[in-house]
TIZA-558635 format. One record per residue (C-alpha): x, y, z. Coordinates in steps of 0.02 Angstrom, whole numbers. Layout:
// TIZA-558635
R        X        Y        Z
R        X        Y        Z
...
// end
This chain:
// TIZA-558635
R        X        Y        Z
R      895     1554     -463
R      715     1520     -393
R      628     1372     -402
R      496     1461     -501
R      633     1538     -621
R      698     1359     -656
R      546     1294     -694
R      508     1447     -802
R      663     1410     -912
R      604     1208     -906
R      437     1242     -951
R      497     1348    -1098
R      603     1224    -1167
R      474     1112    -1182
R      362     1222    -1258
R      508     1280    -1390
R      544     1092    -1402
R      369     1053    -1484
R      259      999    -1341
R      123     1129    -1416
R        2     1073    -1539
R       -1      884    -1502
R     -153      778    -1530
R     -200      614    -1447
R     -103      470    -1509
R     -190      339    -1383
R     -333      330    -1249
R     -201      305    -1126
R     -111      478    -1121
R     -268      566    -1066
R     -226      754    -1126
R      -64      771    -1195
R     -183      883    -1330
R     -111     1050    -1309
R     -136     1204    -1387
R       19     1308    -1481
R       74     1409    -1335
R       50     1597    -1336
R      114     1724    -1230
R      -29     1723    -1100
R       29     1559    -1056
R      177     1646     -940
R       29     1722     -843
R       34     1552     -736
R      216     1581     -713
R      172     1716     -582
R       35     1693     -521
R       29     1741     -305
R     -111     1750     -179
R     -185     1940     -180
R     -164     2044      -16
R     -384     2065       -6
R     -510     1984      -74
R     -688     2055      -73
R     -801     1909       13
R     -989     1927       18
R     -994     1805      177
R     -889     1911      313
R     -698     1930      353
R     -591     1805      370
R     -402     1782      350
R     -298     1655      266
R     -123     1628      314
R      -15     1476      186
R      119     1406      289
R      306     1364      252
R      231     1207      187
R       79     1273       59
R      -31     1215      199
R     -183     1331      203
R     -244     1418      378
R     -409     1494      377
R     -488     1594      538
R     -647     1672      529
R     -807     1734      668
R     -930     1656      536
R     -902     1474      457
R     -964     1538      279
R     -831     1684      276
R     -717     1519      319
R     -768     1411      190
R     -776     1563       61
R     -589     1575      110
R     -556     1369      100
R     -621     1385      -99
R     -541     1525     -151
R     -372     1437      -83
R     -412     1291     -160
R     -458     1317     -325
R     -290     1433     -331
R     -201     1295     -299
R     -279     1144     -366
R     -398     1219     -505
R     -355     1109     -640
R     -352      959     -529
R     -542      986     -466
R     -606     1029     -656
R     -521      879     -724
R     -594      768     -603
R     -792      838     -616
R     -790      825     -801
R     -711      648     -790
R     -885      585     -673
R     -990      713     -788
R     -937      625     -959
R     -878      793    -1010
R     -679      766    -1049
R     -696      751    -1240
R     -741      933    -1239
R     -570      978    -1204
R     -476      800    -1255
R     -549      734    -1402
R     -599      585    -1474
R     -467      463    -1377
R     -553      509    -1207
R     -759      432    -1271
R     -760      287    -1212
R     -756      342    -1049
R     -864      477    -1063
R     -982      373    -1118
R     -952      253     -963
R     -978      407     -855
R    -1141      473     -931
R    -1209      320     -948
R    -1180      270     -737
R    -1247      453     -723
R    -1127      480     -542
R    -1215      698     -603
R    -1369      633     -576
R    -1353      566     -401
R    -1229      711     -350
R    -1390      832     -405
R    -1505      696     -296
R    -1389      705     -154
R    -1377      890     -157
R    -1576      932     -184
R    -1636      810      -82
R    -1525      781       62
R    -1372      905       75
R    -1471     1077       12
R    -1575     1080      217
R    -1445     1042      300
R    -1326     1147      402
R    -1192     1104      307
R    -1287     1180      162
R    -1219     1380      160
R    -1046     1303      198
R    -1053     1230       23
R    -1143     1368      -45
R    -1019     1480       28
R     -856     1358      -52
R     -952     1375     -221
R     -943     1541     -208
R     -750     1573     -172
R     -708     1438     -296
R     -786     1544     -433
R     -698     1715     -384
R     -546     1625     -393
R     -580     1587     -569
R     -647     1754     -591
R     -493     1841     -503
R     -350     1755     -544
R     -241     1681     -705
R     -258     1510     -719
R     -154     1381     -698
R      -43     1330     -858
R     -134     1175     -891
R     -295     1297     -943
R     -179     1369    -1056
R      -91     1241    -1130
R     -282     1168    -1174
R     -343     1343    -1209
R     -499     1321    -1108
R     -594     1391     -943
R     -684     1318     -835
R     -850     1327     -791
R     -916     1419     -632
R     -907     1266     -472
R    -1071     1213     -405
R    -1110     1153     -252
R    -1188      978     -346
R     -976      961     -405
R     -912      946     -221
R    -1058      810     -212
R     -982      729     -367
R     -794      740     -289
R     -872      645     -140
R     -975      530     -286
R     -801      509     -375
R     -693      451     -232
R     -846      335     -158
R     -837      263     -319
R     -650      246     -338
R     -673      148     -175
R     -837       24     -200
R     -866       14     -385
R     -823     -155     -443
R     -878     -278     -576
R     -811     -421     -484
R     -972     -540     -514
R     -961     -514     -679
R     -785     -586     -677
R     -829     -708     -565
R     -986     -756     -685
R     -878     -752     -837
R     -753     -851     -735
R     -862     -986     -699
R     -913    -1025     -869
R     -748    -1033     -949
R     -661    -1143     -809
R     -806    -1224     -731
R     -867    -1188     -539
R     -740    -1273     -450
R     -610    -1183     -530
R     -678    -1009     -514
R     -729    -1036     -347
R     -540    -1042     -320
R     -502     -900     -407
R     -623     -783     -335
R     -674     -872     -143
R     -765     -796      -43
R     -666     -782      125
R     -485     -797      140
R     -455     -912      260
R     -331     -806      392
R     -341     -786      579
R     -315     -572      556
R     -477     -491      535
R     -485     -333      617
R     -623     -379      762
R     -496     -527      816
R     -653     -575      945
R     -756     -707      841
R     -930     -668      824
R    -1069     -778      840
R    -1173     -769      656
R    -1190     -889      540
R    -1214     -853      347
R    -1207    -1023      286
R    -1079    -1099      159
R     -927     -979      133
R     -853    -1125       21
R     -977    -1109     -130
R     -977    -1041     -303
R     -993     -907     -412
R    -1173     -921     -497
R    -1109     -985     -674
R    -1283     -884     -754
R    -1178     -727     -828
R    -1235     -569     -901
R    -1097     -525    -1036
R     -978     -601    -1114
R     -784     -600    -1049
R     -740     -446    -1142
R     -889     -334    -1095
R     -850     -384     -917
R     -656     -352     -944
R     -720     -173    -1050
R     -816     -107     -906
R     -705     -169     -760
R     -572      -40     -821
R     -667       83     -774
R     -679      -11     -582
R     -595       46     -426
R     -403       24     -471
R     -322     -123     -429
R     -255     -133     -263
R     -332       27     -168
R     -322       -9        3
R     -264       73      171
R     -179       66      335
R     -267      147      514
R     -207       89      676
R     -266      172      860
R     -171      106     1017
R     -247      161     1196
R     -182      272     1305
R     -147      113     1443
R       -7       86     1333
R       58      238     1271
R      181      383     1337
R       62      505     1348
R      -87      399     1433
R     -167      449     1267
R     -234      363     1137
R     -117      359      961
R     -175      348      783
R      -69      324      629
R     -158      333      468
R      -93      305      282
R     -243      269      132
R     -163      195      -10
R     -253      274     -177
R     -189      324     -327
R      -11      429     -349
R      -15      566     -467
R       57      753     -491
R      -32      835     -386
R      -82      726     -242
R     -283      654     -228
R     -270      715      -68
R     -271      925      -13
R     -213      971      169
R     -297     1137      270
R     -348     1189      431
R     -483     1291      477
R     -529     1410      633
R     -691     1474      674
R     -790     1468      855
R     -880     1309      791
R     -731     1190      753
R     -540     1181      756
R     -511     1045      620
R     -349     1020      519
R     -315      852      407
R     -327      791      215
R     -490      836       84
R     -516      789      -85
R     -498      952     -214
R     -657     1022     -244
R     -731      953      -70
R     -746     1080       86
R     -736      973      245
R     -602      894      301
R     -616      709      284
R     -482      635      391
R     -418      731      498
R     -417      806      684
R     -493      929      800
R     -463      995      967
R     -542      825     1045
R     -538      695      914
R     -453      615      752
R     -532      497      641
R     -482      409      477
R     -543      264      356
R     -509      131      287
R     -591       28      118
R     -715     -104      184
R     -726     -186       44
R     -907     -209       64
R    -1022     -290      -87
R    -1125     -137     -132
R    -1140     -138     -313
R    -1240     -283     -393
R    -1285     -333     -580
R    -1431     -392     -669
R    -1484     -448     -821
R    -1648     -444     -889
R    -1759     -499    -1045
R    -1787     -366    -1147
R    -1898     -361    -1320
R    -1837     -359    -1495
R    -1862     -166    -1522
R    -1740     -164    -1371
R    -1865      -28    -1278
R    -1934     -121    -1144
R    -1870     -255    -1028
R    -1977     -352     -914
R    -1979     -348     -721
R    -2080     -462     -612
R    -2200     -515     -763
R    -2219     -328     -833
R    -2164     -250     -990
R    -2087      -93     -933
R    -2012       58    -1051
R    -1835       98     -996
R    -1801      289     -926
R    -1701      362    -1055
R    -1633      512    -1104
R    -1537      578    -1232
R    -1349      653    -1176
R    -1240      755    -1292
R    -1040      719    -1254
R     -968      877    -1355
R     -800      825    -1454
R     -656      941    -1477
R     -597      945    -1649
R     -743      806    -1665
R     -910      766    -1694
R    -1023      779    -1559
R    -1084      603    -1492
R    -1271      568    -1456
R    -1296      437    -1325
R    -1456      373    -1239
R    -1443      354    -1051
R    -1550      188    -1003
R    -1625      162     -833
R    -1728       37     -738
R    -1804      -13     -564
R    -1619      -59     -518
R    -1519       75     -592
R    -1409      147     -754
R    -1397       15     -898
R    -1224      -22     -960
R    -1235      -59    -1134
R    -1066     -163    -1242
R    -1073     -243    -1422
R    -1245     -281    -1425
R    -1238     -347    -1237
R    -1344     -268    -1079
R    -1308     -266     -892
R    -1423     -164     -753
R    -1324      -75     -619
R    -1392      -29     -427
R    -1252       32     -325
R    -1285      148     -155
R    -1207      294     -207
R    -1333      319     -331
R    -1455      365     -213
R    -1455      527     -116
R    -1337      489       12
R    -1292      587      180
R    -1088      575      188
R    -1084      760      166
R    -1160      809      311
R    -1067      683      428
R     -903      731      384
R     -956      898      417
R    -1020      859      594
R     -856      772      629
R     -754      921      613
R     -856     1007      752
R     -881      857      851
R     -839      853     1064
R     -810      644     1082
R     -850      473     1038
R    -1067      508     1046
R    -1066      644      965
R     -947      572      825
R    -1044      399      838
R    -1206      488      794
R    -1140      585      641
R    -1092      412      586
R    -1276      374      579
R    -1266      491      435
R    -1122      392      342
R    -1162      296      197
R    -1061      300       69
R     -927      236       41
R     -928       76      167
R     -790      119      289
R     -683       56      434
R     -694      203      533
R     -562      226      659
R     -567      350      805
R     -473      410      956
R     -496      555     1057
R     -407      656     1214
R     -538      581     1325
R     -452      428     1299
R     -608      343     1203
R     -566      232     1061
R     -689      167      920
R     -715       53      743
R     -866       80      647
R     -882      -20      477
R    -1001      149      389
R    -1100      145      247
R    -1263       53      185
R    -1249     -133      157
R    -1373     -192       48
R    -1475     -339      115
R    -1528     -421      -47
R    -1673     -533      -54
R    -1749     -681     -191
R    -1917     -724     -149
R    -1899     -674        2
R    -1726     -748       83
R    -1578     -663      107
R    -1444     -700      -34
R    -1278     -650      -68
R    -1231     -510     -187
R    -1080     -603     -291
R    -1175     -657     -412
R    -1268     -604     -574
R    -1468     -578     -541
R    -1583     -617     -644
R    -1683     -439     -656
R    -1805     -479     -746
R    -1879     -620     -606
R    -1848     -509     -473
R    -1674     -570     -401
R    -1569     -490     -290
R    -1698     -349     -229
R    -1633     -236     -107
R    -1799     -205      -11
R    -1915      -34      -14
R    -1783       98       43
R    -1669      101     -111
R    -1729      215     -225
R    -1607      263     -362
R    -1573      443     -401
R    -1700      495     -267
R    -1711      489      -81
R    -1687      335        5
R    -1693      272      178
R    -1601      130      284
R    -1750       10      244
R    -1675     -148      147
R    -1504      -99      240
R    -1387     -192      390
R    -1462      -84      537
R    -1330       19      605
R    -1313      -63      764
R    -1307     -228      674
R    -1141     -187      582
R     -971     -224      648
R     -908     -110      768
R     -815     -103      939
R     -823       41     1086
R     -664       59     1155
R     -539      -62     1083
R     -375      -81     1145
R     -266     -117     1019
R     -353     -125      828
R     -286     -133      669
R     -351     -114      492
R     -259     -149      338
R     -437     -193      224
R     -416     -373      275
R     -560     -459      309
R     -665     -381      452
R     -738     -498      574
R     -730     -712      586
R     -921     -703      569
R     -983     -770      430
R    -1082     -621      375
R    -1157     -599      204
R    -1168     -428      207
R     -997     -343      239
R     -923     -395       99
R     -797     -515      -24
R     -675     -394      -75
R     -560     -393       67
R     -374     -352       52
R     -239     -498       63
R     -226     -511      232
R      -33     -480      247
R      -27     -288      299
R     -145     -304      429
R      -63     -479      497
R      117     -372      505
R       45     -232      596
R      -29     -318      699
R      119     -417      744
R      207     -273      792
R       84     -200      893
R       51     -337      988
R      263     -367     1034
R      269     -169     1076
R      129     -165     1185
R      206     -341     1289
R      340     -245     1293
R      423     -124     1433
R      412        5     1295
R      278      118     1288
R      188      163     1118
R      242      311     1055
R      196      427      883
R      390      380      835
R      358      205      842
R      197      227      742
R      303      318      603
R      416      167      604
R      282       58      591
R      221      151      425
R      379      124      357
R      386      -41      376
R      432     -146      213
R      441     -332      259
R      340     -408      136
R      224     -563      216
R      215     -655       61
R      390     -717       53
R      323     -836      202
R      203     -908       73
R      318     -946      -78
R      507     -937      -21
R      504    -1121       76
R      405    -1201      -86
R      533    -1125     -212
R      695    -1165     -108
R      637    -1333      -87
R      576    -1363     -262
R      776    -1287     -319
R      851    -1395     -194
R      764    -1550     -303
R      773    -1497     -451
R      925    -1517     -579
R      935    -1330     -555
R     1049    -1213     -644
R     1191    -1119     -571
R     1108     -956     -608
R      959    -1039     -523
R     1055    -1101     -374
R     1146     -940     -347
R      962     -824     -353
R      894     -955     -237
R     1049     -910     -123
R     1022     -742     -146
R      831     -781      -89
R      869     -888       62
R      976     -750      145
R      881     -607      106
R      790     -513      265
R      608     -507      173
R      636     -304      128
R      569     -223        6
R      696      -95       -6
R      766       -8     -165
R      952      -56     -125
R      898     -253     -102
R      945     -397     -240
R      830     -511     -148
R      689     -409     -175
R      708     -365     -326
R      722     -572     -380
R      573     -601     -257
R      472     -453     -356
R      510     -525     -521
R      487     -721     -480
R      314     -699     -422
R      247     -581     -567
R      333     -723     -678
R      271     -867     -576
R       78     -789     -595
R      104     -776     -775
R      165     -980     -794
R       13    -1041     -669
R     -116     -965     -743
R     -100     -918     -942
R      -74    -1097     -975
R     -256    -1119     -871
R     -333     -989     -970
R     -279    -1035    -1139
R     -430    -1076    -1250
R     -527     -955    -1131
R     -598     -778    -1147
R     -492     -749     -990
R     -340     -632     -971
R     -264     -564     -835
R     -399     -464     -773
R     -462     -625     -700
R     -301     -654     -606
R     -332     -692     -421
R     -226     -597     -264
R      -72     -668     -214
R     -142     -730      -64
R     -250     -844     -173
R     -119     -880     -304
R      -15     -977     -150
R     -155    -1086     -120
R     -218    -1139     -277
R     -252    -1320     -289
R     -114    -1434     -372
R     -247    -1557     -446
R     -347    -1421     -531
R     -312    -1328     -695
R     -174    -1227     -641
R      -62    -1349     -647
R      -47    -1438     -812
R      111    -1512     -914
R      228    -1428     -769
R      189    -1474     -574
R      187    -1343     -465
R      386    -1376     -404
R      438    -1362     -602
R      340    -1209     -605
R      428    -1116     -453
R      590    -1145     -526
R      537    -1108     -703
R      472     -945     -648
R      634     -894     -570
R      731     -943     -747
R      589     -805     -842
R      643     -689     -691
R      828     -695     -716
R      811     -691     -904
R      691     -520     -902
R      820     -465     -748
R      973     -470     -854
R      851     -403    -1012
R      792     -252     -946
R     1003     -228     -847
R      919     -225     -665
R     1025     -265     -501
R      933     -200     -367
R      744     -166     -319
R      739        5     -342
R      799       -9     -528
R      631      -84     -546
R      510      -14     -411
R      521      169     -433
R      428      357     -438
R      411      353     -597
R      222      283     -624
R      203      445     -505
R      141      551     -651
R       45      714     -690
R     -128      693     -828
R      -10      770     -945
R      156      684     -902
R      169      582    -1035
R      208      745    -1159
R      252      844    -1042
R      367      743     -896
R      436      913     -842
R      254      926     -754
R      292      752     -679
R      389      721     -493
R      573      667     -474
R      597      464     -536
R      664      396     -371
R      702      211     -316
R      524      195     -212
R      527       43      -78
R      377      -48      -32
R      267     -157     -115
R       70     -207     -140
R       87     -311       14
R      203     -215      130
R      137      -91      266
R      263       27      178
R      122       31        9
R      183       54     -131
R      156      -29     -285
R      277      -30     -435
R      196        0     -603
R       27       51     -541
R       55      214     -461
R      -37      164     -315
R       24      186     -138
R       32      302       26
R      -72      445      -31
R      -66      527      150
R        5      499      305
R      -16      551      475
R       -6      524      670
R     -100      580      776
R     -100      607      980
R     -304      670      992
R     -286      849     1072
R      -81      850     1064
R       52      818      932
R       27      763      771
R      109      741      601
R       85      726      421
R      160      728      238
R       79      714       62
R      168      620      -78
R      211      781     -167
R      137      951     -127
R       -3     1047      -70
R       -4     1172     -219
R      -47     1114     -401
R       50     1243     -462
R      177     1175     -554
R      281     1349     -528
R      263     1353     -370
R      382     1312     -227
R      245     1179     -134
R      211     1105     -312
R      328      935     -260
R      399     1012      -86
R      365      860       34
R      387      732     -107
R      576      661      -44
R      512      683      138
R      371      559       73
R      480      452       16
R      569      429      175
R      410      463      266
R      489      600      380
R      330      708      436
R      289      888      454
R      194      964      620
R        9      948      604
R      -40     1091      710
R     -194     1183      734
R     -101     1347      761
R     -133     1499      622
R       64     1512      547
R      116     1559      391
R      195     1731      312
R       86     1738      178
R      -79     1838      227
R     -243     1865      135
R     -398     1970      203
R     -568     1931      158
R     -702     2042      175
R     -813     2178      126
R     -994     2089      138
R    -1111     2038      272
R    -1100     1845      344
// end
């Protein structure tokens, strides 16, 4: 029996079981709304690539290899890129829809009523209107222009040509015709995914409840490790890296906790490492590469390769997004990593009692509205006026008001740079196409077969100004007085320049490194205002580095298996930071048996996070337990919850004499913590790690009425601070890897499949080879058995 035939017979099981017909029982199952299946539903069970395809941009042929990997070779680069969306949207369709009418505010049209709230959040940021900015007024001149033009176009015969995918049918909708302005808003989406955050608002809220000192612990501004990724110091001076939150706040702690949910999710990070060629095999410089986003059926991530006589590029898009965005050529790879730059501020401003004006720098000034309509299925239709001012979109809550400016609501340029890369020839010509780059803030790592090597922190960092000095962005401004201006180039929704940015020069970088690692920790010892406060804990990129420094004062030369070995790596840094505390605080304490024995257990365990491991599993559970006894206690009587818990890095170091530690001391507390994690252990019938730190939070949108759409529940190892990512419970992890020898081998593997199609055989192909991280060829070679022919028009 085929795959497809067994998932025919699952799929109809389902069905007959009563998976048709359901309506929303909670905003968290996002569309398990399906219509009562009919027979056109099956239509998706067959559905195969055509033999021709009439193209009005030129020939061009598409081969899919034995891994659903997409080659496409063509004279003309808009015959190639009429190709790359046709073979996209037939495999990932449902995937790119989903995810434009998520940033349009346009998911209640097919969901209903449980999915407003964020529609509402979406159409009120308006991420449509600055994907139409950055299309009209930056993207639509540009070269890379009739590329998109020409994706647009072979999205849309797609849809015209061929069934769609059984998620249309189980809604009993189609989608609208693809526009170039969506592949802007896939590139607005994942830049937001990566920099939106509402951390001052926290922070604000924060320091009212618990007082400056307090918060100032709980959100600091540098974490105080000796792994950034520039390991040279450099000589800049900021001022006082020890201060404050401003306690002035904006909204109250459950606005702030309402609109942080809609925030990059927690823990996105990344790992990109480059080693020269003085110390590998080859005398070439390696790259290894692994972003850590969001796990879901299918991956966030889409893997193709193009041909044509400008550029030779194979590596990972987003769905709905032409270029390849990390990937290689015939002379270079190049990958990123989250900066976690500051480029999203808030403000809040006096406004009048009608509520139509608010005042700016001693004006009355209307707000820019206008009125949205967020269609309802099996609903009413919702009216909702979009707010703007000087700074940005108005977020409005019970009553309460906060102004947003964040870059990527200004026309931005990332479109065209990642195009450029794919046809780049070395380091300048990459390094200028990074001129072009940003959004989202970046630590661009590069290596190419010329043995260059390069980091590039990308992106626009505000430089924010109060009458006239520089100020830091982690705070709430007061709009109104003119706080926190980011200078004459920002325009919102319009065209903007570098004016009131870091010059690019002036941002962190180094030309030729020999050895550099990042793992979003913090990037440079300076003491810079502008990169950023939202830096990773620092444990992933201390453990790389580690290991890259004993392998290169080694005998051994570097090699892409060691780099593999390196991703897989699941030592976990933070048992450094607790384990001596909690075995010493045991060793005191009238312990129990139980107690005494975990501690055992603890003491001899190799710091793994592996699924087969009773030490890791006890480590895993202590510290979420140990969390929850340090800090509720702190926030009773408070607004706060644990949306204002701090990193784990942080956690370790909070002071003893503060309010963390009340009736208990900090010793009681470590032991206490393991008691709750043996008592929830023995609860929930766990002995290992992997009874607890699985697949399972890998789901599809509808998985949670229908899990046959959903991948294989395996024990997953890893955790949030291993190089290994993977974190349990948040479906968050290694959304792509790959390694890379610039101009020879390379490798990759998705966490699933290339193909969206849940009947079809590259639907969840590569997800055990994930799992164990065992990578396919990444070659730039035209393979595959199945063939499709585009032509019939004039390029």
């Amino acid at each position: 029996m085929t795959v497809s035939t067994t998932r025919r017979a699952v799929v109809a099981a389902a069905l007959a079981a009563g998976i048709g017909g359901l309506t929303f029982s909670s905003a968290e199952s996002l569309l398990d709304r399906f219509s009562v299946p009919s027979g056109d539903v099956w239509e998706s069970a067959g559905r195969t690539l055509p033999d021709s395809v009439e193209s009005p941009h030129g020939p061009a042929t598409l081969r899919v290899d034995d891994d659903g990997v997409p080659h496409v070779e063509a004279d003309a680069e808009p015959a190639a890129y009429f190709a790359v969306g046709y073979v996209q949207a037939f495999q990932r369709l449902f995937q790119m829809d989903l995810q434009r009418r998520v940033m349009r505010g346009r998911l209640s049209e097919v969901a209903g009523e449980a999915t407003l709230e964020s529609d509402e959040f979406n159409v009120a940021m308006d991420f449509a209107g600055a994907a139409e900015a950055t299309w009209t007024e930056r993207v639509s001149e540009t070269e890379a222009a009739p590329l998109a033009e020409a994706y647009a176009d072979g999205v849309n015969a797609a849809i015209e040509n061929e069934p769609l995918p059984i998620e249309f049918r189980l809604l009993d909708y189609e989608p609208r015709a693809w526009t170039p302005t969506d592949s802007m808003l896939m590139a607005k989406q994942i830049a937001w995914n990566l920099t939106g955050s509402f951390r001052s608002l926290r922070a604000a809220v924060a320091a009212d409840e618990l007082g400056p000192e307090a918060a100032a612990a709980l959100f600091p501004r540098r974490l105080d490790h000796d792994t950034p990724i520039l390991r040279e110091s450099v000589d800049r001076d900021a001022g006082d890296e020890s201060a404050g939150p401003d306690q002035s706040r904006a909204v109250s702690a459950d606005v702030a906790r309402y609109f942080s949910q809609f925030e990059s999710p927690p823990g996105v990070g990344s790992n990109s490492w480059v080693v020269s060629g003085d110390h590998t095999e080859s005398g070439t410089p390696l790259l290894a590469y692994d972003p850590h986003l969001s796990l879901m059926a299918p991956p966030v991530w889409y893997e193709q390769h193009v041909e044509t006589p400008e550029r030779s590029v194979r590596g990972a898009t987003f769905p709905g997004v032409p270029f390849v965005i990390a990937g290689a050529n015939d002379t270079g790879v190049w990958s990123f990593t989250n900066v976690g730059a500051d480029v999203l501020d808030c403000y809040r401003y006096e406004i009048d009692e009608a509520g139509e004006r608010y005042r700016y720098r001693g004006e009355w000034r209307e707000f820019e509205t206008e009125e949205v309509t967020i269609p309802v299925a099996d609903g009413e239709d919702r009216t909702q006026t979009v707010r703007k001012t000087v700074h940005g979109p108005v977020l409005e809550r019970e009553g309460e008001t906060v102004g947003v400016a964040w870059v990527g609501h200004t026309a931005t340029r990332t479109t065209e740079a990642i195009y450029e890369y794919g046809k780049s020839e070395g380091l300048a010509d990459l390094r200028e196409s990074t001129r072009k780059f940003d959004l989202p803030t970046q630590n661009l790592v590069y290596a190419d077969a010329d043995g260059r090597t390069m980091y590039y922190a990308t992106g626009q960092l505000p430089v924010r100004r109060t009458d006239g000095e520089e100020v830091r962005g982690d705070r709430v401004f007061d709009g109104s007085a003119g706080e926190g201006e980011w200078g004459e180039g920002f325009t919102p929704f319009g065209e903007s320049s570098w004016d009131g940015f870091v010059p690019f020069e002036d941002k962190p970088h180094a030309i030729d490194p020999d050895v550099l690692a990042t793992a979003n920790q913090r990037v440079t010892d300076a003491r810079d205002p502008y990169v950023g406060v939202d830096y990773a804990m620092p444990y992933r990129g201390a453990r790389i580095y580690e290991r890259l420094d004993r392998r290169v004062a080694s005998d051994d030369p570097v090699t892409p298996a060691f780099h593999r070995d390196l991703q897989r790596d699941t030592r976990d840094g933070r048992a450094a930071d607790f384990l001596p505390d909690l075995l010493a605080a045991v060793a005191d304490a009238d312990a129990s048996e139980r107690v005494t024995d975990a501690t055992e257990t603890l003491d001899s365990w190799d710091r793994r996070m592996v699924p087969d491991s009773r030490g890791a599993l006890l480590f895993a559970r202590f510290l979420d337990q140990f969390r929850r006894l340090v800090l509720d206690p702190a926030f009773e009587g408070t607004a706060l919850d644990e949306a204002f818990y701090p990193n784990d890095w942080v956690l370790a170091r909070l002071p003893e004499d503060g309010p963390f530690y009340g009736e208990r001391s900090r010793e009681e507390t470590l032991v206490a913590a393991v008691e709750a994690a043996l008592a929830e252990i023995e609860d929930e019938g766990w002995e290992t790690y992997g009874d607890w730190s699985s697949t399972g939070v890998v789901t599809h949108p509808f998985g949670g009425q229908a899990s046959f759409l959903n991948y294989p529940d395996l024990p997953a190892p890893g955790s949030r601070a291993t190089v290994r990512n993977f974190r349990p419970g948040s479906a968050v992890g290694s959304s792509w890897r790959m390694v890379v020898e610039p101009g020879g081998p390379a490798t990759a593997v998705l966490p699933g499949g290339n193909s969206g199609d849940y009947f079809s055989e590259h639907y969840d192909d590569q997800f055990r080879a994930w799992l164990a991280n065992e990578q396919k060829p990444m070659t730039r070679e035209m393979a595959g058995e199945t063939r499709v022919s585009f032509g019939g028009g004039e390029s």
